[in-house]
GULUMNU-191866 format. One record per residue (C-alpha): x, y, z; residue number from 1; residue in three letters. Coordinates in steps of 0.2 Angstrom, whole numbers, plus 2048, in hexadecimal, padded with zeros to 3 digits. Layout:
% residues N
    X    Y    Z    k    r
    X    Y    Z  NUM  ALA
...
END
This chain:
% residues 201
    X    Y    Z    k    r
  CD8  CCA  541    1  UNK
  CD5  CBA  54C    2  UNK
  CC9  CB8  559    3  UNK
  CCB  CBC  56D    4  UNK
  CCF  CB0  57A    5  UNK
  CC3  CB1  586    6  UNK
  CCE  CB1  596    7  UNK
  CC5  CAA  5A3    8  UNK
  CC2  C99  598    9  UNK
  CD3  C99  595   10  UNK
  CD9  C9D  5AA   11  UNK
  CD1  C8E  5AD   12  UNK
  CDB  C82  5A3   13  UNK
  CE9  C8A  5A6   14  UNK
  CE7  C85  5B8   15  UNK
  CE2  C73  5B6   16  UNK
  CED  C65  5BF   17  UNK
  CEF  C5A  5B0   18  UNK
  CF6  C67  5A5   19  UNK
  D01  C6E  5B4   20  UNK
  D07  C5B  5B8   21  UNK
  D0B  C5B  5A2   22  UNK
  D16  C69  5A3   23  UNK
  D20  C66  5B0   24  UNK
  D2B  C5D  5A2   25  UNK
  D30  C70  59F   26  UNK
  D36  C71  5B1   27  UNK
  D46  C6C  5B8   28  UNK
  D41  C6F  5CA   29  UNK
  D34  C77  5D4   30  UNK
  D31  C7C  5E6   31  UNK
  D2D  C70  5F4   32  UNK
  D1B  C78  5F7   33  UNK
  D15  C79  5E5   34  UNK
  D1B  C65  5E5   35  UNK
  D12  C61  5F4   36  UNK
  D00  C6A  5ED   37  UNK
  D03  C5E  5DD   38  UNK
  D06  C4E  5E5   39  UNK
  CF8  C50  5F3   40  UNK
  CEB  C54  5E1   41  UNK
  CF2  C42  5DD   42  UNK
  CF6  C45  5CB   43  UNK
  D05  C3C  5CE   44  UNK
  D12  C36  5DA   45  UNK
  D22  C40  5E1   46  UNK
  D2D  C33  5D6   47  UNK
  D21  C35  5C6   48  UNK
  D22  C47  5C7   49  UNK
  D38  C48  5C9   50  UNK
  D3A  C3C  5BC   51  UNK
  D2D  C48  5B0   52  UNK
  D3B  C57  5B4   53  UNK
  D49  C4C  5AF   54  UNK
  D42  C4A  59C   55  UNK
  D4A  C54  58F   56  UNK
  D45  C64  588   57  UNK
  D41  C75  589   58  UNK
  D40  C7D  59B   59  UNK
  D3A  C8B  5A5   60  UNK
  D48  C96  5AE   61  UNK
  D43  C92  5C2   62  UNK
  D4A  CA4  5C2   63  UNK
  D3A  CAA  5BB   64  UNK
  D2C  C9E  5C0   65  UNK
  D2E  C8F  5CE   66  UNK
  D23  C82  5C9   67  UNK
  D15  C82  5BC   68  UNK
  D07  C8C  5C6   69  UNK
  D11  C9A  5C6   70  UNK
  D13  C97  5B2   71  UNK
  D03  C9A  5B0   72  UNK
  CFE  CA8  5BB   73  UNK
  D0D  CB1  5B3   74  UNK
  D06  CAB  5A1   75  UNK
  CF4  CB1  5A4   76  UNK
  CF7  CC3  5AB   77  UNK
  D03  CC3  599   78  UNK
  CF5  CBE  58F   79  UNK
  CE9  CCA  596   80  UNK
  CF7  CD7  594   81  UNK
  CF8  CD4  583   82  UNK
  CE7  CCC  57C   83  UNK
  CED  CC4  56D   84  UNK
  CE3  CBF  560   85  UNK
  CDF  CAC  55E   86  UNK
  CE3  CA3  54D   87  UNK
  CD9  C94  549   88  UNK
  CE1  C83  53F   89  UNK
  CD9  C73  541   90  UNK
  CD2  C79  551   91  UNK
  CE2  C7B  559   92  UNK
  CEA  C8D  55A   93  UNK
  CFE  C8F  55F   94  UNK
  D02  CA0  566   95  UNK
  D13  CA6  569   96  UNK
  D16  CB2  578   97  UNK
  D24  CBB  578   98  UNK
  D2C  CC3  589   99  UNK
  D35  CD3  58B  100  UNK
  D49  CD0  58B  101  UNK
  D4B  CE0  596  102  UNK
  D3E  CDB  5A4  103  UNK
  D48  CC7  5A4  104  UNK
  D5A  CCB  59E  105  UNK
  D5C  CB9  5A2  106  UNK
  D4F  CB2  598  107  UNK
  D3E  CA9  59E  108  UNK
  D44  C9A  599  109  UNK
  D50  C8D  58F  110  UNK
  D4F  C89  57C  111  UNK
  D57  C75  57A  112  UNK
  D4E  C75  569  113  UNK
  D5D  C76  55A  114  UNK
  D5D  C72  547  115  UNK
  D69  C67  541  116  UNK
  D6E  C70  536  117  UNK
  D75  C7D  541  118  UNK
  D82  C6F  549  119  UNK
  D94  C6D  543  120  UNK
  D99  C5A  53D  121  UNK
  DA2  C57  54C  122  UNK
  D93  C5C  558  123  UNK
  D87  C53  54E  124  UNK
  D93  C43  551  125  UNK
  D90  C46  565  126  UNK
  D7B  C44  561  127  UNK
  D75  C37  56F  128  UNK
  D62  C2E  56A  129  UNK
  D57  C2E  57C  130  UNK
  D45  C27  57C  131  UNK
  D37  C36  581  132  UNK
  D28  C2D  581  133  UNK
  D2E  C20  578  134  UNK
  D33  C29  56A  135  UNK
  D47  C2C  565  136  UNK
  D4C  C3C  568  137  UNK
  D5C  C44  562  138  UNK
  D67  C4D  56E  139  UNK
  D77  C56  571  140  UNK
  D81  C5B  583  141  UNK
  D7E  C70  580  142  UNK
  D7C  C7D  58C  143  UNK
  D6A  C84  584  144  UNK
  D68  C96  583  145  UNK
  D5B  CA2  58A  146  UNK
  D4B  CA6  583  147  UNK
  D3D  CB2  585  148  UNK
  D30  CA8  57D  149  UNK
  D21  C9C  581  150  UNK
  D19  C91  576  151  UNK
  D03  C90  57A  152  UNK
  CFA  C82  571  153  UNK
  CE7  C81  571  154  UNK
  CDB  C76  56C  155  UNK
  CCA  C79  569  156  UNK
  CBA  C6D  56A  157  UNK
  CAB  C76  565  158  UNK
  CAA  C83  571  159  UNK
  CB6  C7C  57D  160  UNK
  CC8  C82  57D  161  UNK
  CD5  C7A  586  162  UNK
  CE7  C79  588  163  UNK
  CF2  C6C  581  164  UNK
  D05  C73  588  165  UNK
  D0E  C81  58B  166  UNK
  D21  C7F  588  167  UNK
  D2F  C8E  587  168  UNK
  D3A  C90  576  169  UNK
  D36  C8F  565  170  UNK
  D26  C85  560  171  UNK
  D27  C73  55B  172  UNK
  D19  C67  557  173  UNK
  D17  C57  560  174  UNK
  D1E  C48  560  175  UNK
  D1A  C3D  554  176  UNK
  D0B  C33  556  177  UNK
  D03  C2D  549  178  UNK
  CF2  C26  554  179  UNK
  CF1  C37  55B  180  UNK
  CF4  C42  54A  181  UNK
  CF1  C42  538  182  UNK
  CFA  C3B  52B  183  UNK
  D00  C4D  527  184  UNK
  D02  C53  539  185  UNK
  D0C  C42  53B  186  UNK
  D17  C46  52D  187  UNK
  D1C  C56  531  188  UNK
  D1F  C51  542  189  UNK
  D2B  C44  53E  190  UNK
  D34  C50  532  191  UNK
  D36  C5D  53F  192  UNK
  D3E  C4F  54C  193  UNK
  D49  C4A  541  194  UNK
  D53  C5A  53C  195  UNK
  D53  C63  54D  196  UNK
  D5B  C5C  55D  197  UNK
  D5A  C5F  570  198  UNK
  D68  C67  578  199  UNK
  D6A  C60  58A  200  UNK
  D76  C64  598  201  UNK
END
């Protein structure tokens, strides 16, 4: 049995500017207030925000939540609903959270993540390389289909915890980095980018 979160630590990462700024790379769009209250905390410009929605990957269905303060109030009152148990590896703990399919028939969000595996020969002929972060990521012109889960990575620092992204879809590990990660984390990464491929529209 892991330990508990201790949510009022945790609420207050979940509503930090920087992190919200981070995952707006799972957004598409959000609405003109929530964009306005971003720019004016001078995290960033207009222009650096709409270019951070235009990045591919996994997003949130605007259908469920508008912008990323809404993720996370909606995320929190989950997580005190169901008070998961916290996992420990490394000091960094990855909890899946699963919504109900009835309450959000149309999914909470969009699931670009695919193996390779899973593509016929002719699709993987149509695989386009694009540059996320300076690192080559394979992709394909898909419609990606719904999904009812979000992906929660922690890390901890003694007695700190904090957030390092939130992200809907199956889990995937970073980008490889090999300043950042170590030798093992690095190689697992780079194996993982290299068999799966993001589906864009």
């Amino acid at each position: 049995m892991g330990e508990k979160l201790d949510f009022r630590e945790l609420a207050v990462g979940l509503f930090d500017k920087e992190l919200q700024y981070h995952v707006l790379k799972h957004f598409k769009e959000v609405d003109e207030p929530y964009m306005d209250k971003l720019c004016d905390s001078e995290i960033g410009t207009r222009e650096q925000m709409v270019e951070r929605m235009k990045r591919p990957g996994s997003d949130f269905n605007p259908a469920w939540v508008s912008n990323p303060e809404d993720l996370v109030k909606a995320l929190f009152l989950k997580l005190k609903a169901i008070d998961p148990p916290v996992e420990w590896k490394n000091n960094r703990c990855e909890l899946e959270i699963l919504f109900d399919r009835e309450e959000f028939p149309e999914g909470i969000g969009y699931d670009n993540l695919i193996s390779l595996h899973e593509l016929s020969d002719t699709e993987k002929a149509g695989i386009i390389e694009l540059e996320r972060d300076a690192i080559p990521l394979k992709t394909i012109v898909r419609t990606p289909p719904p999904t009812w889960e979000v992906q929660l990575i922690l890390e901890r620092d003694g007695e700190e915890i904090r957030i390092l992204t939130i992200f809907p879809g199956k889990y995937a590990p970073l980008f490889p980095d090999s300043e950042i990660q170590s030798e093992e984390e690095y190689l697992n990464s780079k194996a993982f980018w290299e068999t799966h491929v993001l589906m864009v529209e």
